[in-house]
C-alpha positions in Angstrom: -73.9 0.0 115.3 -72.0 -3.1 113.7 -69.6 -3.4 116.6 -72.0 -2.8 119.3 -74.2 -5.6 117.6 -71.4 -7.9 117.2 -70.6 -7.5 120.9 -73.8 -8.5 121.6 -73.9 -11.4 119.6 -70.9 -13.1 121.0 -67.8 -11.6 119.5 -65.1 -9.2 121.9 -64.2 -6.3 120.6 -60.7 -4.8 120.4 -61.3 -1.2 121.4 -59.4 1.5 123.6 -62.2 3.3 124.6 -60.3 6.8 123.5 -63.3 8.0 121.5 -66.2 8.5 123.7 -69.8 8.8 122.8 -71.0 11.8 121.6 -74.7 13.3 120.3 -73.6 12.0 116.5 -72.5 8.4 118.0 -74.4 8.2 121.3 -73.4 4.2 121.8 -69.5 4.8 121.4 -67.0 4.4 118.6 -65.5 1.2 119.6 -62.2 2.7 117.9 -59.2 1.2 118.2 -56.2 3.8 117.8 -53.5 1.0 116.6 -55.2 0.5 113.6 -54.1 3.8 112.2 -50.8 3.1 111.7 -51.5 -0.5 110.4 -49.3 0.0 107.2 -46.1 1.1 109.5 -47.1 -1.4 112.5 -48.9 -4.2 112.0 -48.2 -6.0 115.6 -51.6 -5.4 117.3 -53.0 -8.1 114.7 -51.5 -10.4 117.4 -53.9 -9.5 119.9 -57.3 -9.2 117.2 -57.6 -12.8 116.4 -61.3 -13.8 117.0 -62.3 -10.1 117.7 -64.4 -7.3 116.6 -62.0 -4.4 114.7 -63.5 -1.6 113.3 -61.5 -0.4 110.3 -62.2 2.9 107.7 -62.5 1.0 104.3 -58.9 2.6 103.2 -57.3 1.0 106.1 -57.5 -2.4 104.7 -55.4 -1.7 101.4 -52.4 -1.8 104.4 -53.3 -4.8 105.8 -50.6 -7.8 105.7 -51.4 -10.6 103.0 -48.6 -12.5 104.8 -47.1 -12.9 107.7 -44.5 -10.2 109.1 -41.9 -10.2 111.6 -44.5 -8.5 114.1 -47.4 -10.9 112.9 -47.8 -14.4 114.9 -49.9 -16.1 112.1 -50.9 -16.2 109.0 -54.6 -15.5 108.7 -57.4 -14.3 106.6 -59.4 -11.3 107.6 -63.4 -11.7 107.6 -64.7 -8.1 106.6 -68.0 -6.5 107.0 -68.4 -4.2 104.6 -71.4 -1.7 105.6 -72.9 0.1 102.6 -74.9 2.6 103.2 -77.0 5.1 100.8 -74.7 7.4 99.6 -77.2 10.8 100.3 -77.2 9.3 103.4 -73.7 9.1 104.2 -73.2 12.6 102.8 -75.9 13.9 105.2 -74.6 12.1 108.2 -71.2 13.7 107.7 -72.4 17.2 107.0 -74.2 17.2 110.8 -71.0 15.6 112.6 -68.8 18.1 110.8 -72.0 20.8 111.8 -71.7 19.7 115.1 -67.8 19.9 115.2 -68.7 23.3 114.1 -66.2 22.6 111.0 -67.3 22.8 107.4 -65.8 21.9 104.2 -65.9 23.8 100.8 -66.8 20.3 98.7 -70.7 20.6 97.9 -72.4 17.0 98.4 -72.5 16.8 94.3 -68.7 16.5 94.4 -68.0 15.2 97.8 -70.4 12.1 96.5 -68.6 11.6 93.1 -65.5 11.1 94.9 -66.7 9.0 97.6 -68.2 6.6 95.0 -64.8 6.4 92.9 -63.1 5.5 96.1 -65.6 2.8 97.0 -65.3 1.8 93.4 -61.7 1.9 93.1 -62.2 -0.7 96.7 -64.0 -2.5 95.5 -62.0 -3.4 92.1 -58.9 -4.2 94.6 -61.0 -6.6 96.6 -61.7 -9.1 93.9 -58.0 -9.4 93.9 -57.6 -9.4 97.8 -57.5 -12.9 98.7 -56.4 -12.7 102.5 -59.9 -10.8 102.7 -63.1 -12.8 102.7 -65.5 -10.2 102.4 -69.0 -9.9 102.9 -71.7 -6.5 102.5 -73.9 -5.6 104.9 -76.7 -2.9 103.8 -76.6 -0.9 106.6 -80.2 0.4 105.4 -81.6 -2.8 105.9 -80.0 -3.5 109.2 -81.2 -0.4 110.3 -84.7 -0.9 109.7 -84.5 -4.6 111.5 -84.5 -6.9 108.4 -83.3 -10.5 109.3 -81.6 -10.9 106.4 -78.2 -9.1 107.2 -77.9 -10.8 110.9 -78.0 -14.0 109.5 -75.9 -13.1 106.5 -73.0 -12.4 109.2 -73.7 -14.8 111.2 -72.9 -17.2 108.3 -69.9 -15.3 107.4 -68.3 -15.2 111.0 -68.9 -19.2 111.4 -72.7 -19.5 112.0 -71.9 -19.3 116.3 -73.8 -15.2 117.0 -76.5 -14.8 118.9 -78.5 -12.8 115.9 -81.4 -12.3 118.5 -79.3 -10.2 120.8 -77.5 -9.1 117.8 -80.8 -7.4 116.5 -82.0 -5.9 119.5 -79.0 -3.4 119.1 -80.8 -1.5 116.5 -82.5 1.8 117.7 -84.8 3.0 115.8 -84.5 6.3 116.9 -80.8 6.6 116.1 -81.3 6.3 112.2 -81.4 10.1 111.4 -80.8 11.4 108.2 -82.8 8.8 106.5 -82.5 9.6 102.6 -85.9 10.4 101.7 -86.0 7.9 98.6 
């Protein structure tokens, strides 16, 4: 949802298009497979500069915090951190992995206990990141079309977005597993 909206709201995208859209992400991934292997290969920084990346939250530990031999420029990075409800998270993963017709043996007790130490654990290392410039979105807010987060980012990308076309991204319909909190 966050790369589709930034699309829309002025900002390109570096994607590869080799995840398609599927019943658990009907819109796309806008994946970009380089990003992977970030700690071993850091060159396709060079062509991200003013563009969208999506990024797992564990990916950015191997960002550069200076320049490299591969790296043109010395740059911050301006994150968007999406938080989410945690149940809701967990419930989201259990129907993509459903869906995959995979399963795990980690209940959702023990699976969310680790997911908040990791997000914890981030979170500690961030204060001390200072190529990152960070900023979270509530992804529960978002969803349910509160003005708030668009112009949040739009502050913390420069104050340029189109938050207009950035909020008529959000469907409705495509916020399942809604905690019931």
């Amino acid at each position: 949802m966050m790369m589709k909206m930034l699309e829309a709201g002025g900002v390109t995208p570096l994607c590869d298009g080799e995840r398609t859209a599927d019943s658990d992400n009907p819109n796309g991934y806008y994946e970009y497979e380089p990003v992977k292997q970030t700690k071993t290969d850091s060159s396709w920084l060079n062509n991200a500069a003013g563009r969208a990346v999506k990024m797992v939250y564990s990916l950015l530990y191997d960002l550069p915090t200076q320049r490299t031999k591969d790296q043109t420029d010395d740059r911050p990075y301006d994150v968007l951190f999406m938080r989410r409800d945690l149940h809701e998270i967990l419930a989201s993963q259990r129907q993509m992995l459903s869906n995959m017709q995979l399963s795990t043996d980690i209940d959702d007790a023990r699976m969310g206990q680790l997911f908040a130490r990791e997000i914890n654990r981030f979170q500690a290392w961030l204060k001390t990141a200072d190529h990152i410039n960070v900023l979270e979105v509530d992804y529960n807010a978002v969803a349910r079309g509160e003005a708030t987060p668009f112009e949040q980012i739009n502050a913390h990308l420069g104050g340029q977005l189109d938050t207009t076309s950035m909020a008529a991204i959000v469907d409705p319909s495509l916020y399942r597993n809604r905690s019931a909190a």
